[in-house]
Biopython code that builds the backbone (N, CA, C, O; Angstrom):
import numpy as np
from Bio.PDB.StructureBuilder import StructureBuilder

atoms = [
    (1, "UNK", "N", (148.265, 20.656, 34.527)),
    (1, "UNK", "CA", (149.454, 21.481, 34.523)),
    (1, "UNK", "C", (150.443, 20.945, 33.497)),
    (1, "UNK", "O", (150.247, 19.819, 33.039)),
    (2, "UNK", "N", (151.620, 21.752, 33.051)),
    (2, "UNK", "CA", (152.124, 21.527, 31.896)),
    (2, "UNK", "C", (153.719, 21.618, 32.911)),
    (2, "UNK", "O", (153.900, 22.198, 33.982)),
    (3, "UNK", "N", (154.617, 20.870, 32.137)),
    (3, "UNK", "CA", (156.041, 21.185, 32.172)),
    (3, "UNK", "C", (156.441, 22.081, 31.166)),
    (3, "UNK", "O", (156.191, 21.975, 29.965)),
    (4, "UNK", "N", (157.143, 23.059, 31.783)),
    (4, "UNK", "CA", (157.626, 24.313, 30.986)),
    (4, "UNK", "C", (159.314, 23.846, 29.874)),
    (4, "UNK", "O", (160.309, 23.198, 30.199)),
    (5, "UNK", "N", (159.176, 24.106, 29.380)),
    (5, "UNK", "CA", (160.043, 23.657, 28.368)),
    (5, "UNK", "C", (161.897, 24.307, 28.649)),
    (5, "UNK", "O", (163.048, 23.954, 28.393)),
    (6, "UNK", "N", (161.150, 25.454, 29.340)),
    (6, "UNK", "CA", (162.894, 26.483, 29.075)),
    (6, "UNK", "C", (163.029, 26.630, 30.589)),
    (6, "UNK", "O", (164.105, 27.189, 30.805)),
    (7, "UNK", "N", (162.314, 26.330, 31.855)),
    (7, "UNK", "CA", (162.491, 25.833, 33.066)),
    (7, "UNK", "C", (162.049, 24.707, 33.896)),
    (7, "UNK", "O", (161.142, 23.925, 33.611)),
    (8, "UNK", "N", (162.801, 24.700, 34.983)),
    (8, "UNK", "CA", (162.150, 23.305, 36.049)),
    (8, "UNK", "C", (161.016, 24.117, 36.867)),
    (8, "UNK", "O", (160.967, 24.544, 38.020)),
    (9, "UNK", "N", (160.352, 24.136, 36.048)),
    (9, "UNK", "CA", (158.909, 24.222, 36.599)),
    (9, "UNK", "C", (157.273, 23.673, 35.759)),
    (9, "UNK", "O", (157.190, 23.390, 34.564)),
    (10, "UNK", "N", (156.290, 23.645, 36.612)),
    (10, "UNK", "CA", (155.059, 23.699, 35.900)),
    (10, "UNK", "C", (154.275, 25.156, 35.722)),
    (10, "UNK", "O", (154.134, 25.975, 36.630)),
    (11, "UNK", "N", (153.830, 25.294, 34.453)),
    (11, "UNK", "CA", (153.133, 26.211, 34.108)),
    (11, "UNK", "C", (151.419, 26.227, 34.405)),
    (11, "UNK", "O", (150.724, 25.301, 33.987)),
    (12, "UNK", "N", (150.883, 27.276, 35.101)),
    (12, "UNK", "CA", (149.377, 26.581, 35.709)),
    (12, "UNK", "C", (148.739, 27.945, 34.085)),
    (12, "UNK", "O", (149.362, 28.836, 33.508)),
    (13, "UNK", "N", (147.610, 27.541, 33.954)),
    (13, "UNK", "CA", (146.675, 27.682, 32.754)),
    (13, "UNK", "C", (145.569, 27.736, 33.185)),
    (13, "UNK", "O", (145.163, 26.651, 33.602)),
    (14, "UNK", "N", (144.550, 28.964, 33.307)),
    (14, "UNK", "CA", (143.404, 28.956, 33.919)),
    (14, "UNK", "C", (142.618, 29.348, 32.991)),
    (14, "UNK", "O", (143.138, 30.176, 32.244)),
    (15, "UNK", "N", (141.057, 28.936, 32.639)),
    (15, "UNK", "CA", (140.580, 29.566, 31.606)),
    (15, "UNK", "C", (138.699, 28.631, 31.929)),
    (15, "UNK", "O", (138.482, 27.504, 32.375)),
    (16, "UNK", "N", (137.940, 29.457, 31.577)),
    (16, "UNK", "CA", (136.818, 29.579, 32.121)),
    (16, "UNK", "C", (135.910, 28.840, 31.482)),
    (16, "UNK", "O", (135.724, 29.036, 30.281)),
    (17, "UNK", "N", (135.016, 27.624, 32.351)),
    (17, "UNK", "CA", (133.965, 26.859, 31.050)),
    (17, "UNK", "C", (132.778, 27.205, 31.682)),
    (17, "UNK", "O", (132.693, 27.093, 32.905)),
    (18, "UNK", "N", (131.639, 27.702, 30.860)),
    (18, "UNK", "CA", (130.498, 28.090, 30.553)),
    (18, "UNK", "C", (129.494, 26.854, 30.490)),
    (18, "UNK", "O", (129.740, 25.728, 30.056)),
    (19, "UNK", "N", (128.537, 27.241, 30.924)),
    (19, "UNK", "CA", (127.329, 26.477, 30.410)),
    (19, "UNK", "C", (127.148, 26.074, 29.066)),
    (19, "UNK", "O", (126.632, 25.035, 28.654)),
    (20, "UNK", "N", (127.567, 26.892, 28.516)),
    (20, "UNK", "CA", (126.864, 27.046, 26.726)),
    (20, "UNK", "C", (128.171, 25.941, 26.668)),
    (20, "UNK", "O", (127.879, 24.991, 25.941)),
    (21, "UNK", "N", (129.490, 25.840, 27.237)),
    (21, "UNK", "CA", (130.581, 25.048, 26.706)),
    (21, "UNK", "C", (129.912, 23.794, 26.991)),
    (21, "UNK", "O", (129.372, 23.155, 26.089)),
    (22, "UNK", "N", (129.921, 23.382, 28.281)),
    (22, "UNK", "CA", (129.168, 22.138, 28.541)),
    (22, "UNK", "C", (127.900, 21.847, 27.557)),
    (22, "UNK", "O", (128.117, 20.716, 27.124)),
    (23, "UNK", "N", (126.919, 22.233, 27.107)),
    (23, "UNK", "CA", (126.089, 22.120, 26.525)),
    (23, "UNK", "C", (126.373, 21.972, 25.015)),
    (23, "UNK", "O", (125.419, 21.998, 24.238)),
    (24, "UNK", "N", (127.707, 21.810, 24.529)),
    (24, "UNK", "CA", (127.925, 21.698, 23.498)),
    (24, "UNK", "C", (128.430, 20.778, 23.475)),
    (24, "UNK", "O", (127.982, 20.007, 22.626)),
    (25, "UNK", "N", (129.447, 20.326, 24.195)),
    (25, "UNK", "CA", (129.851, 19.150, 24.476)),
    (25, "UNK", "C", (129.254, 18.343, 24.670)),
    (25, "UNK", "O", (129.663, 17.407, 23.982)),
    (26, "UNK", "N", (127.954, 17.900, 25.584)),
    (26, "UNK", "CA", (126.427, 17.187, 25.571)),
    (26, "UNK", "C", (126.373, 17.035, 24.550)),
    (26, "UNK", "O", (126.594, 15.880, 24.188)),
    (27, "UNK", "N", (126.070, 18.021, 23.521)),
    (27, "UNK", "CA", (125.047, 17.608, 22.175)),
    (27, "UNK", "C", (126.113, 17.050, 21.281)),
    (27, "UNK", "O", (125.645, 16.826, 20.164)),
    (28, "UNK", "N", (127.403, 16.743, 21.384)),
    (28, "UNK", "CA", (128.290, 16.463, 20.494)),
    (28, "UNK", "C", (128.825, 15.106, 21.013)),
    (28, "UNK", "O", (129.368, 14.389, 20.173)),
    (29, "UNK", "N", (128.744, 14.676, 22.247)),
    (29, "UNK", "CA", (129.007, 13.335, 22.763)),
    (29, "UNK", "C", (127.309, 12.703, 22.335)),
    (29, "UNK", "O", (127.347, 11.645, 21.706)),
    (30, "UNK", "N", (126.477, 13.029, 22.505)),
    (30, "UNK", "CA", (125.126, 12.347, 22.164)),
    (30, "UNK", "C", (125.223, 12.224, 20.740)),
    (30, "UNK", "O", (124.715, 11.201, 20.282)),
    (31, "UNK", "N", (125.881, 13.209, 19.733)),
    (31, "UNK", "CA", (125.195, 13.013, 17.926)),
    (31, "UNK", "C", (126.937, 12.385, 17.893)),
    (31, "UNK", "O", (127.456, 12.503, 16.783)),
    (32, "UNK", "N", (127.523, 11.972, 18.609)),
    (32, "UNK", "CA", (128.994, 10.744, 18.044)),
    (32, "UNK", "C", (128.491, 9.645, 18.721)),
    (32, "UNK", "O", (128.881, 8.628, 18.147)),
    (33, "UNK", "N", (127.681, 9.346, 19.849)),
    (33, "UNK", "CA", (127.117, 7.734, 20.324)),
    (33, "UNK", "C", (126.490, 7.416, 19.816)),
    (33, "UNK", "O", (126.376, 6.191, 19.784)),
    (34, "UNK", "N", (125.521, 8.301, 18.958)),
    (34, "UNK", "CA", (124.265, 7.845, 17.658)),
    (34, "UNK", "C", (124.768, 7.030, 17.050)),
    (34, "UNK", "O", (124.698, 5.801, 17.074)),
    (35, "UNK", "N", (125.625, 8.144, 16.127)),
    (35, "UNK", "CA", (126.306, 7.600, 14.831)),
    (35, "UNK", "C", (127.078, 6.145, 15.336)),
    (35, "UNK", "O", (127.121, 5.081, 14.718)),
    (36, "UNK", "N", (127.656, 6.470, 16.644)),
    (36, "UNK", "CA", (128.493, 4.591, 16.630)),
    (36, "UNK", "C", (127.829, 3.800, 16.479)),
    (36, "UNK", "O", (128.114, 2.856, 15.743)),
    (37, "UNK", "N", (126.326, 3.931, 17.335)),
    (37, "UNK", "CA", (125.072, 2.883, 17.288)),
    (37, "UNK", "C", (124.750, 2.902, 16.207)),
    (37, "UNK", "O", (124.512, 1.721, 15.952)),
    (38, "UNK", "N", (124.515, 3.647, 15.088)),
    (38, "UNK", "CA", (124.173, 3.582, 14.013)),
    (38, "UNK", "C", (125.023, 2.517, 13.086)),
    (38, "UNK", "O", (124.641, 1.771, 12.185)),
    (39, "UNK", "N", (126.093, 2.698, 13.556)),
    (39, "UNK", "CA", (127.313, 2.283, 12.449)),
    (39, "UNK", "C", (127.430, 3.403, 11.153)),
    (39, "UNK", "O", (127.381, 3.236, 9.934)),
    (40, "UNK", "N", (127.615, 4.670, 12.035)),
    (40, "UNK", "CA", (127.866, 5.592, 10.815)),
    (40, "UNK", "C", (129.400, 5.946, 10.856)),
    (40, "UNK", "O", (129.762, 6.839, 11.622)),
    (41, "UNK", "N", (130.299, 5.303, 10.084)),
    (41, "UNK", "CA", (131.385, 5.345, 10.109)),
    (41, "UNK", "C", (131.833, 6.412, 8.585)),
    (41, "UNK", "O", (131.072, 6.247, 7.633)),
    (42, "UNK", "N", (132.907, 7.360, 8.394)),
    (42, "UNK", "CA", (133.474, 7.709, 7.339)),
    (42, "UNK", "C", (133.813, 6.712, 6.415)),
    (42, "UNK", "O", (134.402, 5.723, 6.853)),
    (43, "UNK", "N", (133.548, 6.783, 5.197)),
    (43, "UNK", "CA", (133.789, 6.274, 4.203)),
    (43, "UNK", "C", (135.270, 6.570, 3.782)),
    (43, "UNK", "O", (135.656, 7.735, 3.882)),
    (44, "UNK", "N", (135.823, 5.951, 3.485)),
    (44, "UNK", "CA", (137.528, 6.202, 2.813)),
    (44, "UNK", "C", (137.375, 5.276, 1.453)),
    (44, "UNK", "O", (137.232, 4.062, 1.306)),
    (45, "UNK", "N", (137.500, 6.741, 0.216)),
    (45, "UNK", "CA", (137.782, 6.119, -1.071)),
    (45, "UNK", "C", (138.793, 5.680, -1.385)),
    (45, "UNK", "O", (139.705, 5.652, -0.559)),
    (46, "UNK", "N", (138.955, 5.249, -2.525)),
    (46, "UNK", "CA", (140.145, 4.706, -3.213)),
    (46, "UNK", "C", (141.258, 5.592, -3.512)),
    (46, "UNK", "O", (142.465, 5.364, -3.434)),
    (47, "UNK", "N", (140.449, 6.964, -3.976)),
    (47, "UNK", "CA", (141.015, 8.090, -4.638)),
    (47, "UNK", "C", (141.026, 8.952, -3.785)),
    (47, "UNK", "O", (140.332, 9.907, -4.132)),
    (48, "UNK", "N", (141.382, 9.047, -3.046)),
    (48, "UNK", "CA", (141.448, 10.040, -1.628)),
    (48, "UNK", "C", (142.637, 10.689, -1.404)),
    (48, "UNK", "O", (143.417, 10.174, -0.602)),
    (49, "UNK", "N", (143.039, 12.081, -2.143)),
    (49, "UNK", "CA", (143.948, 12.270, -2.398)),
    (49, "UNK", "C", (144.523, 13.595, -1.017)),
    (49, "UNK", "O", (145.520, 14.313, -1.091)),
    (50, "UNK", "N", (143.639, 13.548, -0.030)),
    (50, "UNK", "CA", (143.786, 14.584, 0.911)),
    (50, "UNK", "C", (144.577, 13.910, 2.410)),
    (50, "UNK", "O", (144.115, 13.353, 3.406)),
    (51, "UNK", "N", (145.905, 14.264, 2.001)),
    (51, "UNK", "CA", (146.830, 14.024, 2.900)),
    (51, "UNK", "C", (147.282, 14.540, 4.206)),
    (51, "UNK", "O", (148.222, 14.335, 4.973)),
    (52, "UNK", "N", (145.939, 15.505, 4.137)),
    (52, "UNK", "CA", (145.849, 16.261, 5.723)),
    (52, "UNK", "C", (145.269, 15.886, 6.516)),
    (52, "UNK", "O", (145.413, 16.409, 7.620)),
    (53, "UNK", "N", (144.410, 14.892, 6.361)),
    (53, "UNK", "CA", (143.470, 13.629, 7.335)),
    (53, "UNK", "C", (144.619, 12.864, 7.582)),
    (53, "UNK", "O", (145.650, 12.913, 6.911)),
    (54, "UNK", "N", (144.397, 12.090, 8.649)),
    (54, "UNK", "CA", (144.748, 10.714, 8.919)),
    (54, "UNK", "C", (143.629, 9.626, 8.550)),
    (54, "UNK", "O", (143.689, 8.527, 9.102)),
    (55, "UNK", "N", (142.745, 9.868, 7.753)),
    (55, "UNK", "CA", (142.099, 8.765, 7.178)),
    (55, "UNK", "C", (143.236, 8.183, 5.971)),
    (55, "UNK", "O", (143.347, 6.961, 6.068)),
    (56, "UNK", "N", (143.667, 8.480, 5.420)),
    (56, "UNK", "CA", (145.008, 8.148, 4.261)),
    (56, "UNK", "C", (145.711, 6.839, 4.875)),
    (56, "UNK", "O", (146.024, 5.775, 4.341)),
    (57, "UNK", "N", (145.847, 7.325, 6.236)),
    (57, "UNK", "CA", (146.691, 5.884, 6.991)),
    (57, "UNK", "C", (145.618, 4.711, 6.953)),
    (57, "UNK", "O", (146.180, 3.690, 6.555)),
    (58, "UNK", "N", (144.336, 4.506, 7.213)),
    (58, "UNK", "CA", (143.813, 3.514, 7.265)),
    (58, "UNK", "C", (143.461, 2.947, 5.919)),
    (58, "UNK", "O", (143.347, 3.578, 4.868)),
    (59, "UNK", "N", (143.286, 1.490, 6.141)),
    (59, "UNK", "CA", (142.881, 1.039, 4.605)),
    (59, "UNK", "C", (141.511, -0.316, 5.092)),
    (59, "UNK", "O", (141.006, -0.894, 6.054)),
    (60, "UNK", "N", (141.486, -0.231, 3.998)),
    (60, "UNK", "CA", (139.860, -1.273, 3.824)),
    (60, "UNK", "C", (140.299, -2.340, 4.212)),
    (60, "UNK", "O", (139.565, -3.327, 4.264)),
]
sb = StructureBuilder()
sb.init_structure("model")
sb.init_model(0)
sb.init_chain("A")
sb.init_seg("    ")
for serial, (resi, resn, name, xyz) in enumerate(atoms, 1):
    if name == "N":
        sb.init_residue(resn, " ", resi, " ")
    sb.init_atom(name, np.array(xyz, "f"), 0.0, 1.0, " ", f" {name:<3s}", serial, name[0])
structure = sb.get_structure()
């Protein structure tokens, strides 16, 4: 539940998960535990001029 911004109340939000949702989520938590085991991490260049990532904040 959320706090409503323009009253003293909570706002309730209902919205429906599917099989196919769960099942995507499965295959997307399994191919990101790979890659950790793998040590497949993003590369951050030197010249990395795309300031819409937060990779920009990290450095080598």
């Amino acid at each position: 539940m959320e706090k409503s911004k323009t009253k003293d109340a909570y706002i309730r939000k209902e919205f429906e998960i599917t099989q196919s949702h769960l099942d995507d989520l499965k295959t997307q938590i399994k191919d990101v535990y790979q890659k950790i085991l793998n040590l497949e991490f993003f590369e951050i260049g030197p010249d990395c001029t795309d300031k819409n990532h937060l990779h920009y904040l990290l450095k080598k």
